[in-house]
Backbone as CSV, one residue per row, in Angstrom:
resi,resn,N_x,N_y,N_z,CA_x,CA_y,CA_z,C_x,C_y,C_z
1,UNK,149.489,121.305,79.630,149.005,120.621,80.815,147.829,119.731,80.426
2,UNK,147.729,118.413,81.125,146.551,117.317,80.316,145.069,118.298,81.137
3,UNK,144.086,117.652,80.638,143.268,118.495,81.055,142.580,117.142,82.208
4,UNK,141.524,118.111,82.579,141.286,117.350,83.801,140.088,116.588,83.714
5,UNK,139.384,115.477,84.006,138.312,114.748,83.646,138.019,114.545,84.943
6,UNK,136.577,114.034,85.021,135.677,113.254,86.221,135.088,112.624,85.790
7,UNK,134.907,111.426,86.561,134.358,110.180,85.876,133.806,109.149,86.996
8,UNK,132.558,108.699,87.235,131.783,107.716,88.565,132.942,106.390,88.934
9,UNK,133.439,106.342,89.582,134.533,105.385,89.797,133.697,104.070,89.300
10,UNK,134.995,103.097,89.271,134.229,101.317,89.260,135.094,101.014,89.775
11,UNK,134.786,99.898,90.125,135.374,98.601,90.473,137.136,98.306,90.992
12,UNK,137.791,98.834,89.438,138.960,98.893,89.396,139.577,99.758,90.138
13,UNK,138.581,100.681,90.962,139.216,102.120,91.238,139.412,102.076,93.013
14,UNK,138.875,101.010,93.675,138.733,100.648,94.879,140.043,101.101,95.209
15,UNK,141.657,100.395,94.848,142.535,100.979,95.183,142.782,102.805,95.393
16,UNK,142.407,103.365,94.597,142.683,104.538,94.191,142.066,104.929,95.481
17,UNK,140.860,105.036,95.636,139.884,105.376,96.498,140.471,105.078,97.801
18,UNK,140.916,104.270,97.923,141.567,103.898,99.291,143.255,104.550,99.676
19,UNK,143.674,104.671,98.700,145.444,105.431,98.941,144.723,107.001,99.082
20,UNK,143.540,107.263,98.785,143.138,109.026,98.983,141.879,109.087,99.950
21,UNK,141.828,107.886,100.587,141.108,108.265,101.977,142.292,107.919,103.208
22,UNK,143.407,107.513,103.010,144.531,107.124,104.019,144.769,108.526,103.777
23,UNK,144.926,109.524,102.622,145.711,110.956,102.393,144.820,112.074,103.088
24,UNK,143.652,111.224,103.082,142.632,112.682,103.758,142.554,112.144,105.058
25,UNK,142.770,110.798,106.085,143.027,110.831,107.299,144.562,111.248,107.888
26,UNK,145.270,111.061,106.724,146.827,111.978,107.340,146.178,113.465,107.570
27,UNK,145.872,113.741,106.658,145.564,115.380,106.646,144.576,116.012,108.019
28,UNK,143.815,115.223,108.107,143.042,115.704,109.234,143.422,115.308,110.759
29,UNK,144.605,114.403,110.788,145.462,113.652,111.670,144.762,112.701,112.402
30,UNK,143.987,111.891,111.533,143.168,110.991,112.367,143.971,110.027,111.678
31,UNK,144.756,109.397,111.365,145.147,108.361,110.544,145.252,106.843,111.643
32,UNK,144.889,107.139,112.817,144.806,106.158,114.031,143.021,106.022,114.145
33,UNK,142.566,106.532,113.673,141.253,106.094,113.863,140.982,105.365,112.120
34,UNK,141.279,105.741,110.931,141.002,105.117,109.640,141.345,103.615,109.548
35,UNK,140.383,102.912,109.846,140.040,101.254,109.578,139.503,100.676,108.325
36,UNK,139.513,101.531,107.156,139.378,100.897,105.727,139.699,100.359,105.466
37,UNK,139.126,99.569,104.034,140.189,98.751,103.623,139.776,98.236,102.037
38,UNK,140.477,98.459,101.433,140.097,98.256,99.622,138.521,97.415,99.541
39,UNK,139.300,96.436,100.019,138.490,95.179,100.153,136.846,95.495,100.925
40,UNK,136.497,96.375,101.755,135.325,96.813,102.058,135.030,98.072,101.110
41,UNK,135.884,98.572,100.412,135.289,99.916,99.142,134.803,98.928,98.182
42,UNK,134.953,98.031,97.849,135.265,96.790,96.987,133.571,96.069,96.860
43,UNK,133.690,95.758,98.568,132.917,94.717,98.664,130.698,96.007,98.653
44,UNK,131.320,97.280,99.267,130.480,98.067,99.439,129.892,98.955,98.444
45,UNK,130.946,99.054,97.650,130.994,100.218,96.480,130.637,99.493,95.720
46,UNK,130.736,98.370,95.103,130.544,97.739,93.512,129.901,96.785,93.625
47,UNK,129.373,96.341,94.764,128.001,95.367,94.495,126.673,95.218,94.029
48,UNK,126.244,94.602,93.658,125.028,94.764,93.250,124.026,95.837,93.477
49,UNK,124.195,95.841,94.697,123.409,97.172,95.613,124.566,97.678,96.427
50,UNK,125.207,98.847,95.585,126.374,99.704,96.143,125.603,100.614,97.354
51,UNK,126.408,100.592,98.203,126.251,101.538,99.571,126.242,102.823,99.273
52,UNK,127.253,103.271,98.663,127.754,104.557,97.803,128.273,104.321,96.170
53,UNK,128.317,105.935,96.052,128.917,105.828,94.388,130.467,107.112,95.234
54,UNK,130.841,107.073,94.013,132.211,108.081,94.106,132.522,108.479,92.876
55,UNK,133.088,109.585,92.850,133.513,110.293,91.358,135.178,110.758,91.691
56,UNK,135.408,110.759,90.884,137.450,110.487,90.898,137.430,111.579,89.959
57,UNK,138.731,112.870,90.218,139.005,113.411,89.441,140.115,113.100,88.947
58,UNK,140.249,113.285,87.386,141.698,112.896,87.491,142.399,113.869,86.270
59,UNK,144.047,113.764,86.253,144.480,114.272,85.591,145.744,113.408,84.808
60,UNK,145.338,112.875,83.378,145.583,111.661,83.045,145.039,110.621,83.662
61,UNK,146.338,110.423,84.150,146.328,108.967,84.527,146.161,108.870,86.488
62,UNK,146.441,110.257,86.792,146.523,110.620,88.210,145.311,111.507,88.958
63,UNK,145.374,110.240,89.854,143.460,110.612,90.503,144.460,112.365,91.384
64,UNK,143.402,113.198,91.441,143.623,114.278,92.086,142.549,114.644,93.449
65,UNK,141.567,114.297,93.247,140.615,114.227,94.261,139.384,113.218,94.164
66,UNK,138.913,113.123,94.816,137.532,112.203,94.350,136.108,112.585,96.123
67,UNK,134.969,112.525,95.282,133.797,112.603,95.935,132.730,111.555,95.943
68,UNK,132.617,110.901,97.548,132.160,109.842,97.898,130.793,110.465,98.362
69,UNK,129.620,109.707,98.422,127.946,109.796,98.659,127.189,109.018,98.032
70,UNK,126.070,108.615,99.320,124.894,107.739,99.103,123.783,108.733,99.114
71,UNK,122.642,108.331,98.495,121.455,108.569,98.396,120.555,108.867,99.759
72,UNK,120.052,109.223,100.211,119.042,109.139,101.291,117.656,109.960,101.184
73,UNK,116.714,109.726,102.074,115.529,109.954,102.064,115.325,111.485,103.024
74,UNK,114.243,112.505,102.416,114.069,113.208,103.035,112.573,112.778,103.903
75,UNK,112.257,112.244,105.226,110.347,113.003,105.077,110.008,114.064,105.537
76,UNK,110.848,114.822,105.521,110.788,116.372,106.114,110.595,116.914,104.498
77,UNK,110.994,116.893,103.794,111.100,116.880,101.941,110.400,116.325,101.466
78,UNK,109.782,115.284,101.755,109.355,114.057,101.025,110.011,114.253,99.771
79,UNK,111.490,114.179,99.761,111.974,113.927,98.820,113.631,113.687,98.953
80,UNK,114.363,112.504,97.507,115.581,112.231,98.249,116.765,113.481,98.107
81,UNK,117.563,113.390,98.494,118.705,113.739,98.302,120.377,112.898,98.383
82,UNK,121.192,113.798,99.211,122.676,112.720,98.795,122.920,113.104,100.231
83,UNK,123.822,112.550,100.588,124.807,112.484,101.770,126.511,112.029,101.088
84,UNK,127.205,113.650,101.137,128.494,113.304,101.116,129.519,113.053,102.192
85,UNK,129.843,111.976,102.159,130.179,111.229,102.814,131.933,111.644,102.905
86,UNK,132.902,112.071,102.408,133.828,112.333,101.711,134.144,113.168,100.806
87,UNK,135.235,114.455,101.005,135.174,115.240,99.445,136.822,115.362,99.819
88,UNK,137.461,115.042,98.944,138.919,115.199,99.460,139.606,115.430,97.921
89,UNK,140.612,116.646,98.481,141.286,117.117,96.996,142.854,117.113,97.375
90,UNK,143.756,116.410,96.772,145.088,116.088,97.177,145.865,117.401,97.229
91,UNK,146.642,117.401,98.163,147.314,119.077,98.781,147.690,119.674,96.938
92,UNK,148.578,119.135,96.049,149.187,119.542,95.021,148.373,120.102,93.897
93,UNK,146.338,119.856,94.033,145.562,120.195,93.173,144.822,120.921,93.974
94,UNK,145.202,121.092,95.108,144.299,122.207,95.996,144.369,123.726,95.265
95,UNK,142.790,124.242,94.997,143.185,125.893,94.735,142.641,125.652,93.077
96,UNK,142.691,124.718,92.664,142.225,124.387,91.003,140.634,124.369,90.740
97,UNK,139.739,124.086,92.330,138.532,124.335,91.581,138.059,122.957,91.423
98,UNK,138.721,122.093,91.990,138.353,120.499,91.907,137.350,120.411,93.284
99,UNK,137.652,120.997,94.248,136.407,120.345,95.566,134.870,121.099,94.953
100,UNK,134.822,122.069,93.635,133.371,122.458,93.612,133.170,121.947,92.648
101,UNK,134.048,121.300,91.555,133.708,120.338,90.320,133.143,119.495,90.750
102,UNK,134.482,118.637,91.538,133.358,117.365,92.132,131.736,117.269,92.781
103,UNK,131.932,118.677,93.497,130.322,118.629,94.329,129.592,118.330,93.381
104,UNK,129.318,119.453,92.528,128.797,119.740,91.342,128.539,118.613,90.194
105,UNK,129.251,117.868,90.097,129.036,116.644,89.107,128.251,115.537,89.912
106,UNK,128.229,115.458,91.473,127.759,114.526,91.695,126.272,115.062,92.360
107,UNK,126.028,116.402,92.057,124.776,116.987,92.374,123.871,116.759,91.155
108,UNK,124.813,116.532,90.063,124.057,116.965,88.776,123.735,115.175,88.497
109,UNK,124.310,114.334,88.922,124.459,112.822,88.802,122.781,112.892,89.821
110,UNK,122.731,113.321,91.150,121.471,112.937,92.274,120.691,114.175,91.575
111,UNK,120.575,114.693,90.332,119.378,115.147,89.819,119.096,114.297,89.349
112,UNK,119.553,113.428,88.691,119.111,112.721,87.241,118.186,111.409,88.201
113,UNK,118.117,111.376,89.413,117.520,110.921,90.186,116.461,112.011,91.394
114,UNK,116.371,112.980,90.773,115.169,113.592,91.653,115.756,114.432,93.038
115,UNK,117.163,113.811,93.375,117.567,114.665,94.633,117.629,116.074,94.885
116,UNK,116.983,116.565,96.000,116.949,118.128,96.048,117.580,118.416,96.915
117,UNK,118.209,118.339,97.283,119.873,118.425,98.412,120.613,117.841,98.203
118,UNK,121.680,118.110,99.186,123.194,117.531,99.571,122.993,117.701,100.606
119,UNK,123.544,117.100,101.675,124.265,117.236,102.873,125.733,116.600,103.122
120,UNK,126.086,117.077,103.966,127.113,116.832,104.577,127.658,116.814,106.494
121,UNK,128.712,116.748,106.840,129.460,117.549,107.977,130.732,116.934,108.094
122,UNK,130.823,118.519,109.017,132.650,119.150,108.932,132.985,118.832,109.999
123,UNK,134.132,118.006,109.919,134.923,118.339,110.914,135.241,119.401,111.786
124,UNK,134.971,119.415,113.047,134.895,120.627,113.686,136.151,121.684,113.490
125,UNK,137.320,120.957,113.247,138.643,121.853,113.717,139.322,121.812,112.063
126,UNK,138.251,121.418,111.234,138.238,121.757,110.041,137.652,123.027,109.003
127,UNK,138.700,124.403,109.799,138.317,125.807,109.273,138.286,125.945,107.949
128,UNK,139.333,125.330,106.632,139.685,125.126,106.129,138.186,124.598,105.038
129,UNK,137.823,123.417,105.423,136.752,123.184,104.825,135.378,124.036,105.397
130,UNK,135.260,124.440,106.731,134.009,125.230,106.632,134.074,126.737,105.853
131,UNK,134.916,127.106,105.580,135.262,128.232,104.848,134.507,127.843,103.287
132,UNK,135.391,126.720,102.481,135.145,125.853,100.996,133.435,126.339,101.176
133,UNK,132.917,125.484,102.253,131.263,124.688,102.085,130.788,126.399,102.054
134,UNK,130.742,126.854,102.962,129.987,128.279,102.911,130.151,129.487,101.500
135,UNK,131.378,128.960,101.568,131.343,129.780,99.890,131.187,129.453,98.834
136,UNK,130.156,127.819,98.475,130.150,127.619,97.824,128.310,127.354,97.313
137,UNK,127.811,127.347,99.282,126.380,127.755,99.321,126.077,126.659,100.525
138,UNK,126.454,126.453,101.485,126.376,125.324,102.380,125.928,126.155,103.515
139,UNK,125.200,125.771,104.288,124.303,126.247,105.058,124.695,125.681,106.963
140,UNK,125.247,126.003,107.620,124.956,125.158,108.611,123.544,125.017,109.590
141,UNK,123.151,123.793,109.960,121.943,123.299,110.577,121.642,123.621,111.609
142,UNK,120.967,124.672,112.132,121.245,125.262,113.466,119.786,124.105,114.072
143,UNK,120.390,123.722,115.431,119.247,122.743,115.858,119.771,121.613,115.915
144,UNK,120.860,120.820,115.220,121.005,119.664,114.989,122.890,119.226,115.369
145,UNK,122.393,117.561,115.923,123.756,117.396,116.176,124.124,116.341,116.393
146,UNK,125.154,115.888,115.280,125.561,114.698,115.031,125.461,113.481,116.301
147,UNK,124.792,112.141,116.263,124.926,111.630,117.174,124.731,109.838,116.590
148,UNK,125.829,109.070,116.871,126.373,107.748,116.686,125.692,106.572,117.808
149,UNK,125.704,105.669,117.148,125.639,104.489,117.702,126.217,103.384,116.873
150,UNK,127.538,102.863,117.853,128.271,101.507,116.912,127.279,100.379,117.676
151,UNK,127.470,99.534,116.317,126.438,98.392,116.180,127.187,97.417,117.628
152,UNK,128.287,96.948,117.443,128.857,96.263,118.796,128.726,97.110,120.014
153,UNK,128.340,97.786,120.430,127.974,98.505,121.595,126.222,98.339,121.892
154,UNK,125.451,97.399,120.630,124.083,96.855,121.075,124.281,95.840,121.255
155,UNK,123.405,95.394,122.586,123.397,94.085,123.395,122.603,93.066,122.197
């Protein structure tokens, strides 16, 4: 069996990244709300000043999962950490140990920059992953609760 590698995506990988965020909105059955599009992983991910980084697992030549997150600021910490944004492991490599590799490589990537956390959040009706996060040391935020504002909805 080839063995398995992880590696900070580039450029070239925008596709990849995008056929396995269409696979993780089938999966969670939102695939009517996912409005991506290469071309914004593209334009967001590999610019000069990338929005996010991502790490791709792969086996050969075949991505198996990959883990998306930006940087952010604590001042409750006064200090940064990450925001994962994305952790998705394709149904056929599920059970291998790839959703805590990935965490893990990209925790050890936001040391080499000072970060003293991760965060995240779960999908609510996502048992499946709150099960993963807690057994792997994930904490939920008692007190706190997600709340949006889309930019076209300001006057």
């Amino acid at each position: 069996m080839t063995e398995i590698t992880y590696r900070l995506a580039a450029s070239g990988d925008a596709g990849v990244l995008y056929d396995m965020l269409r696979l993780l909105a089938h999966d969670l059955g939102k695939e009517h709300e996912f409005s991506g599009s290469r071309e914004a992983l593209l334009k967001y991910g590999f610019s000069e000043t990338p929005a996010f980084e991502a790490i791709i697992a792969w086996r050969g030549e075949e991505p198996l999962g990959f883990i998306l997150y930006f940087y952010e600021f604590s001042t409750w910490r006064g200090a940064p950490g990450i925001y994962v944004q994305d952790l998705y492991v394709k149904q056929e490599a599920r059970g291998l140990g790839l959703g805590h590799r990935l965490t893990c490589a990209a925790m050890a990537l936001a040391k080499k920059r000072e970060a003293v956390y991760m965060r995240l959040m779960v999908h609510g009706d996502n048992q499946a992953g709150f099960g993963f996060y807690n057994a792997i040391g994930f904490k939920a935020v008692e007190g706190e609760t997600v709340m949006l504002l889309e930019m076209k909805d300001i006057d």
